[in-house]
C-alpha positions in Angstrom: -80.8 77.3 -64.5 -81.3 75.1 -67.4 -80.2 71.7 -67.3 -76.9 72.5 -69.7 -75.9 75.0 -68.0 -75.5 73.1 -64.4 -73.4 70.7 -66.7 -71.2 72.9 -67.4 -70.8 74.5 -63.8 -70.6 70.4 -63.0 -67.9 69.7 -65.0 -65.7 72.9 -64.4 -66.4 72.0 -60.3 -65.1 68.8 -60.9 -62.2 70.1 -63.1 -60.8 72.7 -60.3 -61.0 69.7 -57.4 -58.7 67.7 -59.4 -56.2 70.8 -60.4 -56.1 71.3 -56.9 -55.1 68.2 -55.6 -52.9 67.9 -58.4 -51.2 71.3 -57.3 -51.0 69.7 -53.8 -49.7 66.4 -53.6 -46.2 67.6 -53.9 -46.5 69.8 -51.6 -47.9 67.5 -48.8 -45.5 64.9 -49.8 -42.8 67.1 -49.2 -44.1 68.5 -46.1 -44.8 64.9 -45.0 -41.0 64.1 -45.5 -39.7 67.0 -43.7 -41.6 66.2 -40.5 -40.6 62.5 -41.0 -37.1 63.6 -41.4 -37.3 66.0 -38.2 -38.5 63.2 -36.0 -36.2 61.1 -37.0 -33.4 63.7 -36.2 -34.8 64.6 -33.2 -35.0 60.8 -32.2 -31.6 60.1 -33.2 -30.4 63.5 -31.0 -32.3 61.9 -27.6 -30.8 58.7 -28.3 -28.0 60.3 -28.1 -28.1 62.0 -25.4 -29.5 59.5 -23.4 -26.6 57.2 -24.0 -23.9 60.2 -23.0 -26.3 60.6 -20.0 -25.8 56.7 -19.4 -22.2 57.2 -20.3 -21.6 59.7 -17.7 -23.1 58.1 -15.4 -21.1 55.1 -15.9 -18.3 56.7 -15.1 -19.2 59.0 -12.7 -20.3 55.9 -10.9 -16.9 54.3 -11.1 -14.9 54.4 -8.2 -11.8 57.1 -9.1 -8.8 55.3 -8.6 -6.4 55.8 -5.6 -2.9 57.6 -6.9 -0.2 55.5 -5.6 2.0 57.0 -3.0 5.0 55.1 -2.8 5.6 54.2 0.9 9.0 54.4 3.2 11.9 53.0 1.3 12.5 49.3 2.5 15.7 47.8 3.2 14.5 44.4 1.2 17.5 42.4 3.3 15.6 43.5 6.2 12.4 41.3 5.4 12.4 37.7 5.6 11.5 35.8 2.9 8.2 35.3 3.8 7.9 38.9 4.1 9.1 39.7 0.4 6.8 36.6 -0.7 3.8 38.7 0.9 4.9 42.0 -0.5 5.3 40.5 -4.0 1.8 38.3 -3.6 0.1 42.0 -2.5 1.8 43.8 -5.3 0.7 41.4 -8.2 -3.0 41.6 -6.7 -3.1 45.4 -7.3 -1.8 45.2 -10.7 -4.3 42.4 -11.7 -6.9 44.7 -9.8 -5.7 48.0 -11.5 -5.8 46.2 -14.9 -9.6 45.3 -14.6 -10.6 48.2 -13.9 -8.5 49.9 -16.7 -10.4 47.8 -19.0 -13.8 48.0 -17.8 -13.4 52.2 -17.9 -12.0 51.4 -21.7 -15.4 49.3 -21.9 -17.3 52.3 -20.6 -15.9 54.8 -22.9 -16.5 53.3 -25.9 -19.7 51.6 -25.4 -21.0 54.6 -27.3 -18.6 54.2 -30.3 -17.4 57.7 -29.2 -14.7 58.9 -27.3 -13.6 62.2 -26.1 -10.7 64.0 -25.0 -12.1 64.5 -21.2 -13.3 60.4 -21.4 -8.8 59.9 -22.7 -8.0 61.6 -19.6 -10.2 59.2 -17.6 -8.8 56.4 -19.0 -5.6 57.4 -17.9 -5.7 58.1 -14.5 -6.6 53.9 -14.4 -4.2 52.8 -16.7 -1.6 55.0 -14.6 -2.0 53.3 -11.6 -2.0 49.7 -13.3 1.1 50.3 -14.8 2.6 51.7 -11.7 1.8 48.0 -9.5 3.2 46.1 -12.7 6.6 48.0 -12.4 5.8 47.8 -8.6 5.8 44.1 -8.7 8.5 43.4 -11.2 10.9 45.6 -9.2 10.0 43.5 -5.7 10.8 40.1 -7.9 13.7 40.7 -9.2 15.1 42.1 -5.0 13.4 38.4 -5.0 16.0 36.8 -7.1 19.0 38.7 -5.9 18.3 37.8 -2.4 17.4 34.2 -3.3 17.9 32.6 -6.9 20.3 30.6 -5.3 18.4 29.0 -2.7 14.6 28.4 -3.8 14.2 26.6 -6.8 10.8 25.7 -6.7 10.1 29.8 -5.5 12.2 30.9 -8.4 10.0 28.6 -10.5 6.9 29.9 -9.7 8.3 33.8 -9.6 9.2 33.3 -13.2 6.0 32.2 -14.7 4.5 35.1 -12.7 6.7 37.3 -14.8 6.0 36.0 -17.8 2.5 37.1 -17.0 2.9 40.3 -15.8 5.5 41.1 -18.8 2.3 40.3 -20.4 0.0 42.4 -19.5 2.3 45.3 -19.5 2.7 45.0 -23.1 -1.5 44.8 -23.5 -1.3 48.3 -21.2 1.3 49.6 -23.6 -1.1 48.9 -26.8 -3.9 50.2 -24.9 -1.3 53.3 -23.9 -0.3 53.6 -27.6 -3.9 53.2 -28.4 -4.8 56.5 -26.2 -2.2 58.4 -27.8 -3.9 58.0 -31.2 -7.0 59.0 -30.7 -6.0 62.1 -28.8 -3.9 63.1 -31.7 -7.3 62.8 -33.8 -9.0 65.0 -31.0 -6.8 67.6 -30.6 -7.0 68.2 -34.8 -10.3 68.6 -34.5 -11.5 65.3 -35.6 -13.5 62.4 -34.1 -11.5 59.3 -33.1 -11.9 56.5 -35.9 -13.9 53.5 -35.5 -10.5 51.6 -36.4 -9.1 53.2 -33.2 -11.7 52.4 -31.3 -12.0 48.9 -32.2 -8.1 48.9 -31.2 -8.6 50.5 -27.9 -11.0 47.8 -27.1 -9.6 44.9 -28.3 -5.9 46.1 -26.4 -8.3 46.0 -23.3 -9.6 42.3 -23.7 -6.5 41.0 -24.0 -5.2 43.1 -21.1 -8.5 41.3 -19.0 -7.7 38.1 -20.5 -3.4 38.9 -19.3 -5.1 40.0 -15.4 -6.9 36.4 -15.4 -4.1 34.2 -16.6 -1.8 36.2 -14.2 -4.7 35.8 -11.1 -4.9 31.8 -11.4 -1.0 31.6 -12.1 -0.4 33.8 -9.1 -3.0 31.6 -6.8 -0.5 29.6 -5.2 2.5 31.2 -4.3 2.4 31.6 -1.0 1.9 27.6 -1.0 5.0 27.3 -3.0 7.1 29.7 -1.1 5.6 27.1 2.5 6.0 23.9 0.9 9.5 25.3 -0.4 10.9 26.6 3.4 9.6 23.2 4.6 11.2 20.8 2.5 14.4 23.1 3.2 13.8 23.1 6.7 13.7 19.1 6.9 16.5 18.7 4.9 18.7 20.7 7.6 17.1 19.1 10.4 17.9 15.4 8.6 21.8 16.0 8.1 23.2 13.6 10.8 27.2 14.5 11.9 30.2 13.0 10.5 33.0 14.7 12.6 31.8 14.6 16.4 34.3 16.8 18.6 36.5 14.8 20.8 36.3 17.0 24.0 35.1 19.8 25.3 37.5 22.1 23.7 36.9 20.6 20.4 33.1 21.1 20.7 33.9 24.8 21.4 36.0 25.2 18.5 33.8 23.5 16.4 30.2 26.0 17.6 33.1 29.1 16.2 33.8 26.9 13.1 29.8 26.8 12.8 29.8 30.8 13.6 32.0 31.7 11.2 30.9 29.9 8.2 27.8 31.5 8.9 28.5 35.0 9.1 30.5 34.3 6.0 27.7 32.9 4.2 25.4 35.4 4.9 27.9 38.2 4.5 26.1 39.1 1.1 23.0 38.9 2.3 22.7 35.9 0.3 22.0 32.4 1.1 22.5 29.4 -1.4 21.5 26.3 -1.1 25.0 24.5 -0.8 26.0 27.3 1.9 22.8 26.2 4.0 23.4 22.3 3.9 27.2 23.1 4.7 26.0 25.2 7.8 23.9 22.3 8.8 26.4 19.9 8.6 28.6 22.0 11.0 25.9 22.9 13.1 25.6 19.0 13.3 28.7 18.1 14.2 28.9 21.0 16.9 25.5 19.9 18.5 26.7 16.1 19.5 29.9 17.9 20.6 27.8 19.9 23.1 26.3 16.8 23.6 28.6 15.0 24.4 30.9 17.2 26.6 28.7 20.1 27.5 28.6 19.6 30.7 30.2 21.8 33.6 33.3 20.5 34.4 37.0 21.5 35.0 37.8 22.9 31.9 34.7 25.4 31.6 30.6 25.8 31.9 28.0 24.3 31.0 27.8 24.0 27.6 25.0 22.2 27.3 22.3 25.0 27.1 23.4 25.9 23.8 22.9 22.6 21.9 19.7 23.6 20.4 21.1 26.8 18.6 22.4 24.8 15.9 19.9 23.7 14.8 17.6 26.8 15.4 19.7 29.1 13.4 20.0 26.7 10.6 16.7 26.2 10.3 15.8 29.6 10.1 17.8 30.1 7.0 15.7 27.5 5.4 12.5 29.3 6.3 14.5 32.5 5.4 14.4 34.3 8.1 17.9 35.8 7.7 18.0 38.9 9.6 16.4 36.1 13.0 19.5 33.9 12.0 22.0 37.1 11.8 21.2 38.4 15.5 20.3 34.9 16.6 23.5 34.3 15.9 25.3 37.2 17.0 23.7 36.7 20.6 24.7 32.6 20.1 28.2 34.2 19.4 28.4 36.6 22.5 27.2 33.6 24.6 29.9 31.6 23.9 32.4 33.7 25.3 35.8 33.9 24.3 37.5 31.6 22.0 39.2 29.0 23.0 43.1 29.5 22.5 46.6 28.0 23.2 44.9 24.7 24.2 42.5 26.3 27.0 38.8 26.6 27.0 36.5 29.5 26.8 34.7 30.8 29.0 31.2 30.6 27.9 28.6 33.5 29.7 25.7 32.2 30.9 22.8 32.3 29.1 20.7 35.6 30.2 
């Protein structure tokens, strides 16, 4: 081959190399895009569903929340108020309890920026049971304040701020209810849930946190109110000194059914206020130096003087509140005594059994 013609085969060699890679660089540029594009899709699907897998487990790992059962009614004039305090104290712990974990399942949900009908449901079944001890414990207050409002200041005091609290935190479980109800509107049209709900949902469930801690450190002390409170009560009957001592013997009897009266009429409403209780303890005061002083068996009856301390034990525990003790404490005090003293003559007190 002469020396022209390998020229030309040279440059013709040449020319087809570059027509072909001219014909293919779209072509691998587009095929390099797709697989770029598929990666990325198929990275972005096993993120996915390795946060619904953390998701799920997350919940699934969350302890499913007891349904409350409401117990035996309670007679609230049954307990003392010590009892009530401890009901009330328990009740208040549960809804602080129920509230945190309602938030933390909100927390859960959404971590994902995606909720779902069955993940709704979940939420539910927690934010039922918080609202459930937040009625729970508003109901035992207010049996709190119609057994006691007039007697416990410093109590009442404490109970109200308490209130405020939970009155708190059950409007933050109503947004976080009303909150629900929107995006499972969205769900059941066939949409996903907005980001605006979301962000709703979760910021209904910080506050509702926030409402639980506020409530727990307000809470924190009641019990030490309620003591501090029965005490100062408690002294205050026990200081009262008498200012119209019986005369005799039959007088000191009258006076113990003066004393039994006023408090079977005082607690006749299963109430107890505060000027009732220092009234008691000033006739309970006046009867005890009576038996005091003329207690003693003589001619015109017993021994009286066995009783003396009753006074002052029944009054004292209507300033611990321990009302249904004083009611059969006294009742017993009251069949004791005998019969009353009539006409002049004494009673005739049974002896103590």
């Amino acid at each position: 081959m002469n020396k022209k013609n390998q020229t030309v085969l040279s440059v013709i060699f040449v020319v087809a190399i570059s027509l072909a890679c001219t014909n293919s660089a779209p072509t691998s540029q587009a095929d390099s895009q797709d697989a770029i594009n598929t990666a990325v899709a198929g990275t972005q699907q096993s993120s996915a569903l390795a946060q619904a897998t953390v998701n799920a487990s997350v919940l699934t790992a969350m302890p499913a929340p007891a349904t409350p059962t409401p117990g035996p009614t309670v007679e609230y004039v049954t307990l003392t108020e010590e009892e009530l305090a401890a009901l009330i104290d328990e009740a208040v712990a549960e809804a602080i309890a129920a509230t945190e974990t309602t938030t933390s399942t909100v927390y859960s949900t959404t971590s994902d920026d995606v909720v779902t009908t069955e993940e709704v449901a979940y939420v539910y079944d927690y934010y039922y049971y918080a609202d459930y001890y937040v009625e729970y414990a508003e109901e035992l207050l207010a049996e709190y304040y119609a057994l006691y409002s007039d007697l416990a200041t410093d109590m009442i005091a404490e109970l109200n701020a308490i209130e405020a609290e939970l009155a708190q935190i059950n409007d933050t479980l109503s947004s976080i209810d009303s909150s629900l109800q929107q995006i499972n509107s969205t769900l059941q049209q066939g949409a996903q849930a907005t980001q605006e709900a979301i962000a709703q949902l979760e910021s209904a469930a910080q506050q509702a946190q926030a409402n639980a801690q506020e409530l727990q450190t307000q809470a924190q002390d009641m019990i030490a109110v309620l003591q501090a409170e029965q005490q100062n009560r408690a002294n205050a009957v026990m200081n009262i000194q008498p200012n119209n001592v019986p005369t005799d013997k039959i007088s000191a009897l009258q006076s113990a059914f003066s004393f039994i009266d006023a408090a079977k009429a005082a607690m006749g409403d299963n109430k107890l206020s505060k000027d009732e209780l220092m009234n008691l303890a000033q006739l309970g005061a006046n009867a005890q130096a009576g038996f005091q002083n003329f207690g003693g068996a003589d001619a015109l009856g017993p021994d009286l003087s066995q009783f003396t301390s009753k006074f002052s034990e029944i009054t004292t525990q209507m300033a611990r509140g321990q009302i249904p003790q004083a009611k059969n404490n006294l009742s017993q005090f009251e069949t004791s005594l005998g019969n009353r003293p009539s006409g002049g003559g004494p009673g005739l007190p049974n002896p103590r059994p």
